[in-house]
N, C-alpha and C positions, 0 to 999 in steps of 0.2 A: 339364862346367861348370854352375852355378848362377846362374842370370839371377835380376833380379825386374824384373816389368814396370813402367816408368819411371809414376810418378804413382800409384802404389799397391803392393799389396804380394803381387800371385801372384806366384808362382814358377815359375820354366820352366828344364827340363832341357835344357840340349845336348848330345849323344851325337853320334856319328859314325855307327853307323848302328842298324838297329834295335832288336840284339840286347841289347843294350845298356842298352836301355830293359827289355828283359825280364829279365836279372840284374838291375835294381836292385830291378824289383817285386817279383822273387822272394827276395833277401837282405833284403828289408824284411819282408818275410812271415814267413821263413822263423827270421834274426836276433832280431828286435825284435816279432813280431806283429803289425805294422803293416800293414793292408791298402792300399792305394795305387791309387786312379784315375787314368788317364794318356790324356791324348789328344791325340790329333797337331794341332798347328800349322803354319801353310801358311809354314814359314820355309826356307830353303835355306842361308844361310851369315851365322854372325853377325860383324863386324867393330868393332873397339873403333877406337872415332874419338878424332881429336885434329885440332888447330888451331893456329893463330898467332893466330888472327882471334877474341878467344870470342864476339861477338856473334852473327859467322857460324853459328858452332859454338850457339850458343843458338840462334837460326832456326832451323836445321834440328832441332835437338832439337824445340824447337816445333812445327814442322809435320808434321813424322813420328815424332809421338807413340805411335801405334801399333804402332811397330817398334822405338820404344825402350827399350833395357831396360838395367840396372846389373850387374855381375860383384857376387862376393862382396867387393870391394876397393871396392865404391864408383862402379868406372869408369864410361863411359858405351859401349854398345854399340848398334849399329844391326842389327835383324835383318829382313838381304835378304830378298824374298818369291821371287825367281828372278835366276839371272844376269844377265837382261835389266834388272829393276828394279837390279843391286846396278850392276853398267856405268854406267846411266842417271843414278843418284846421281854417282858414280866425277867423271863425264865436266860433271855439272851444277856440282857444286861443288869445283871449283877447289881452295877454300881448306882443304879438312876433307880432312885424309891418313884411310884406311879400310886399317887392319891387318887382317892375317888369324889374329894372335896375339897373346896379351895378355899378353907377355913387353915390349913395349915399355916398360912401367910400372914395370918390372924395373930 
């Protein structure tokens, strides 16, 4: 997956696990000549939110600005720092469903 972090315009790869990271940098090398700096983010699991409530759904985009990031579709995604943090959202707020795939959009 291809995030861009919410309020500007890095970009952040999601992979599932390391390796992953290392075929891209090396098919971008390899492909294209593109050399590629890659460095790890303290993120655990990213979930694409949705609401009823968009205000709700604004807050929390607002205040966990730093976790928020967009899909290539625009969507809006929250990226957990650990289970404990993503539970702790989960259980705070109520109103904002947190998917674990972004087939929902679908």
């Amino acid at each position: 997956q291809l995030f861009t972090q919410f309020g500007g315009n890095k970009k952040i790869i999601g992979c599932v696990g390391e390796l992953q990271f290392e075929v891209i940098q090396y098919r971008l090398l390899q492909e294209y000549g593109a050399s590629v700096q890659m460095n790890s983010l303290p993120f655990y699991k990213a979930c694409w939110l949705t609401s009823t409530d968009p205000k709700k759904l604004e807050d929390f985009i607002r205040f966990k600005q730093g976790n928020i990031a967009e899909d290539k579709d625009g969507h809006i995604v929250y990226l957990a720092q650990s289970e404990w943090f993503l539970n702790t959202e989960i259980q705070n707020n109520p109103d904002i469903k947190f998917h674990f795939t972004s087939e929902i959009h679908k």
